[in-house]
C-alpha positions as CSV (number, residue, x, y, z in Angstrom):
1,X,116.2,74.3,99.5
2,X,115.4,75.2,96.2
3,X,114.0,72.3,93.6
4,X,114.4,73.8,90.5
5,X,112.1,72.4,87.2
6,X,111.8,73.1,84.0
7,X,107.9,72.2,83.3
8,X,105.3,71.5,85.6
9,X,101.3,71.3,85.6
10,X,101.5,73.1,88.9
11,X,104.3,74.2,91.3
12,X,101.1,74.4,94.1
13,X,100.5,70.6,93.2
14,X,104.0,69.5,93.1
15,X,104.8,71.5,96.6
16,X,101.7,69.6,98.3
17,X,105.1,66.1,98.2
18,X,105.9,64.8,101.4
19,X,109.4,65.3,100.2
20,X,109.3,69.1,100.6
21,X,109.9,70.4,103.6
22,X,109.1,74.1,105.8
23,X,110.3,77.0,103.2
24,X,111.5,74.1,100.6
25,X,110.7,75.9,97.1
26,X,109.4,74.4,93.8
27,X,110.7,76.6,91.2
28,X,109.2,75.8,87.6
29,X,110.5,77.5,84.2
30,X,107.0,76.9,82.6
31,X,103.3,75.6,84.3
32,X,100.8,74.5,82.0
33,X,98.4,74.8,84.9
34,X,99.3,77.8,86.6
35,X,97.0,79.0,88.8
36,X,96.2,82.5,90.3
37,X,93.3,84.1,92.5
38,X,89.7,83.7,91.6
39,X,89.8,81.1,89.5
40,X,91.9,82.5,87.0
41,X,95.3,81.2,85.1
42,X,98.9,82.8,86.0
43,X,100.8,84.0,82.8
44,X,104.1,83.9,82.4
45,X,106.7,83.7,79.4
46,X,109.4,81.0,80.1
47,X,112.5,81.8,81.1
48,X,111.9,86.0,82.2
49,X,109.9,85.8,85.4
50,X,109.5,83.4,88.7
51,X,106.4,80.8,89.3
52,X,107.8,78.9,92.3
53,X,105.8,77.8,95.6
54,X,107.2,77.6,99.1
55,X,106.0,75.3,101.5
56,X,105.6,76.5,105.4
57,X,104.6,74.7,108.1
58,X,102.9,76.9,110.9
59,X,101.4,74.6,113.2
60,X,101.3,77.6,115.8
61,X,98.5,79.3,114.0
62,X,95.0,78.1,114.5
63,X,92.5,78.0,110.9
64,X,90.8,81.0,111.6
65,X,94.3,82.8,111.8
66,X,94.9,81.9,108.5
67,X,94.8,85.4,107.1
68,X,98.3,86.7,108.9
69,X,99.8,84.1,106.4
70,X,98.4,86.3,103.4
71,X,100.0,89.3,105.0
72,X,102.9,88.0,105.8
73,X,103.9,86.9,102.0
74,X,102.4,89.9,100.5
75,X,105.1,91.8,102.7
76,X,107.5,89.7,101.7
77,X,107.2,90.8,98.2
78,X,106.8,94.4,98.7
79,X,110.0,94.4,100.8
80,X,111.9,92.5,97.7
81,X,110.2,94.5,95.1
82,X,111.5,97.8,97.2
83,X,115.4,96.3,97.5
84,X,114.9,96.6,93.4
85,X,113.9,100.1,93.4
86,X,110.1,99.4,92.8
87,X,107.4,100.6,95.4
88,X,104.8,98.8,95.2
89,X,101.3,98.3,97.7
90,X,99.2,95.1,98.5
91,X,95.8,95.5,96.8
92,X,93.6,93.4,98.8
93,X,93.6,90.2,99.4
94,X,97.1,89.8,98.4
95,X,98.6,90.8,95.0
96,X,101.2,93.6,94.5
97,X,100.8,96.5,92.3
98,X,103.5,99.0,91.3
99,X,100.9,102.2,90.8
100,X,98.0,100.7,88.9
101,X,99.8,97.6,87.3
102,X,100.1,94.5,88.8
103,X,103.5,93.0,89.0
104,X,102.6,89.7,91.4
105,X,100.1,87.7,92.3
106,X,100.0,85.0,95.2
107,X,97.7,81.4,95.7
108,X,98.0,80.3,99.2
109,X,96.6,76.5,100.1
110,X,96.0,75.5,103.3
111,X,96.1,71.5,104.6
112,X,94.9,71.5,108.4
113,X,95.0,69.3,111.5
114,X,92.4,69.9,113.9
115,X,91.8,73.3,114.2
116,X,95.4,74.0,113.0
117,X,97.7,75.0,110.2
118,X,99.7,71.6,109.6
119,X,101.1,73.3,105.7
120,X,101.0,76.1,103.6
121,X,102.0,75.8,99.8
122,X,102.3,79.5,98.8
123,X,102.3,79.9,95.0
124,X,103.8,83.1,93.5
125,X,104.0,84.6,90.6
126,X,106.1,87.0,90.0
127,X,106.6,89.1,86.6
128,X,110.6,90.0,86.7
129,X,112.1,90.8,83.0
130,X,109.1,90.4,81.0
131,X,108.8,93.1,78.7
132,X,105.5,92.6,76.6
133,X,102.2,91.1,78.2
134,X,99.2,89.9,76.5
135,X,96.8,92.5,75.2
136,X,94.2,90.6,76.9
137,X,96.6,91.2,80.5
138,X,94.8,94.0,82.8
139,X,97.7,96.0,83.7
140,X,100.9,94.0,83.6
141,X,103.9,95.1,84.6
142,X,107.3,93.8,85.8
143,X,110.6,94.7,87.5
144,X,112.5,95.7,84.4
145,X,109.2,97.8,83.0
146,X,109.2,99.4,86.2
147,X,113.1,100.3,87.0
148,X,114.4,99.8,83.6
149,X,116.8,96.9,84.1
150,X,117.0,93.6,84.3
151,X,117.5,91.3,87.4
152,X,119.3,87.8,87.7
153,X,115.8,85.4,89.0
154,X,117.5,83.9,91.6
155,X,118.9,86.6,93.4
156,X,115.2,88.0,93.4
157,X,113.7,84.6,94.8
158,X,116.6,84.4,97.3
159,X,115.9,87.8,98.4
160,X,112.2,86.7,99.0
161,X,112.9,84.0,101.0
162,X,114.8,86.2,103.2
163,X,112.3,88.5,103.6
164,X,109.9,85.5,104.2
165,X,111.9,84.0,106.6
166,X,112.1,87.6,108.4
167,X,108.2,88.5,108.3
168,X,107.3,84.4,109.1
169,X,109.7,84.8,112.5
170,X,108.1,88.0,113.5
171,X,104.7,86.2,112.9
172,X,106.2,83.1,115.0
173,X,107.4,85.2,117.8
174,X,103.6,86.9,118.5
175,X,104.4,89.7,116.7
176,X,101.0,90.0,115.2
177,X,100.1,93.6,116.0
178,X,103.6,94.6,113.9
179,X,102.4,92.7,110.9
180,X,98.8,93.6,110.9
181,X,99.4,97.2,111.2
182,X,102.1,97.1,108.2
183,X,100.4,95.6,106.3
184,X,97.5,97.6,106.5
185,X,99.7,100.3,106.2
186,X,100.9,99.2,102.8
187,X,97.5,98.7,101.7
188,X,97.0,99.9,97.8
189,X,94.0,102.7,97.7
190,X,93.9,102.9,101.5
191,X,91.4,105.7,102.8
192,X,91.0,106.9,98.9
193,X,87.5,106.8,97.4
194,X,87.6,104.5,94.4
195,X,84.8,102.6,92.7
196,X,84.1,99.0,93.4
197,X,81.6,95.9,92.0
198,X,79.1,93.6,93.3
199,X,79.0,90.0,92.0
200,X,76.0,91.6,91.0
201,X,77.5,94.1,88.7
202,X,76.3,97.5,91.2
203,X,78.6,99.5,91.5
204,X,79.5,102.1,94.2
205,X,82.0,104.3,95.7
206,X,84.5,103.4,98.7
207,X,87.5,103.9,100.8
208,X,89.4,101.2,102.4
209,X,89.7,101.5,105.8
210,X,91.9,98.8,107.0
211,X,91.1,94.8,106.7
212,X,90.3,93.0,109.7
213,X,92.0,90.1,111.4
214,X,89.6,87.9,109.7
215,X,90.6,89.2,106.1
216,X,87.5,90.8,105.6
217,X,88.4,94.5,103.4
218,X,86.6,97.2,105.7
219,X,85.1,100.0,103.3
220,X,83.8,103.2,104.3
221,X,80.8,103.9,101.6
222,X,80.1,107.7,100.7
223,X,77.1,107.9,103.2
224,X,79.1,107.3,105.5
225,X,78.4,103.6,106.6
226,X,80.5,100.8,106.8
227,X,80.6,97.8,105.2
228,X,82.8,94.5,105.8
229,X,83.3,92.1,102.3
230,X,85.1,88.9,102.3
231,X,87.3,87.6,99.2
232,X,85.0,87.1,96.3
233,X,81.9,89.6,97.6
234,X,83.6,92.8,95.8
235,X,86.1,93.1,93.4
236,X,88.7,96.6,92.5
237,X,87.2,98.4,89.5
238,X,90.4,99.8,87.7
239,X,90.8,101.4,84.6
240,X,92.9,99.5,81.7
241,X,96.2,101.4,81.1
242,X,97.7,101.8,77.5
């Protein structure tokens, strides 16, 4: 079911009810808190684009599994984006990008029991008929920037949750190989050499390589070696579009 809100501190908080229930949806016109990736705060003008979060319960997956959630979402939107003309990638962990811009980006909180996944509150945002960004944005873009026309909200966040609920079963039914391998397949940059940052600030040359089961990005470094880096240990270095 989706609750619909006009103003929220957090659709991520509000999801985290007792009240909602596996792929209930908290769909908020404008968050004062949003919250996106690293630390930093979600965008979005009222009224063009879609900050919601969807609750799943997927007590079949054990904590360190938790990763195959990420992939699972992130293909979710990729598939959408595609039904709207736009071909996008997943750039690692989990945001979309249509070429170099980024169009979506995904929070995912886990609450577990034991060594299992008792919920999931997966917080998206997702830029649909936004026109004009923030100059201090790095590469914004949207649905109607990308294809040129504007889409009713709903119809995109309904064709999400279908796409979820597609991807989620696949997950359910052991089909993990399927959604590993697409979603490495999907994977923005993949086997291109690109430059990348320390937390440090060094800097150095790569091509992703795949990203294993645990969510670690694989990089092959120019010499030749490999090199495993968890969320947070290297970050994209992309140049700002005009």
């Amino acid at each position: 079911m989706i609750h619909y809100i006009d103003f929220t501190t957090s659709t991520n908080d509000d999801a985290r009810g007792a009240e909602f229930d596996h792929m209930d949806v908290v769909w908020a016109e404008h968050q004062s808190a949003g919250r996106g990736q690293r630390g930093h705060t979600w965008h979005s003008n009222e009224g063009v684009n879609l900050t919601f979060s969807t609750v799943l319960k997927p007590s079949f997956l054990t904590a360190v599994e938790q990763f195959m959630l990420s992939e699972v979402v992130a293909l979710s939107l990729v598939d959408t984006l595609a039904d709207y003309g736009v071909e996008c990638c997943i750039k690692w962990t989990n945001d979309i990008y249509a070429g170099d811009r980024k169009i979506a980006g995904v929070l995912i909180e886990q609450s577990l029991a034991g060594d299992r996944i008792a919920r999931t509150v997966v917080g998206i945002g997702l830029n649909v008929n936004q026109r004009e960004f923030p100059a201090d944005l790095p590469n914004p873009t949207s649905i109607v920037v990308e294809r040129g026309a504007e889409c009713e909200r709903r119809e995109v966040l309904n064709t999400f949750l279908r796409h979820l609920e597609k991807w989620y079963t696949r997950l359910e039914q052991g089909e993990r190989e399927l959604v590993e391998t697409t979603y490495n397949a999907r994977l923005y940059r993949r086997d291109e050499f690109h430059e990348y940052a320390l937390p440090s600030g060094e800097r150095f040359e790569a091509a992703i390589r795949g990203v294993r089961a645990t969510g670690h990005l694989c990089l092959e470094h120019r010499d030749g070696t490999f090199g495993d880096y968890a969320f947070k240990e290297v970050e994209f270095v992309i140049a700002r579009k005009a």
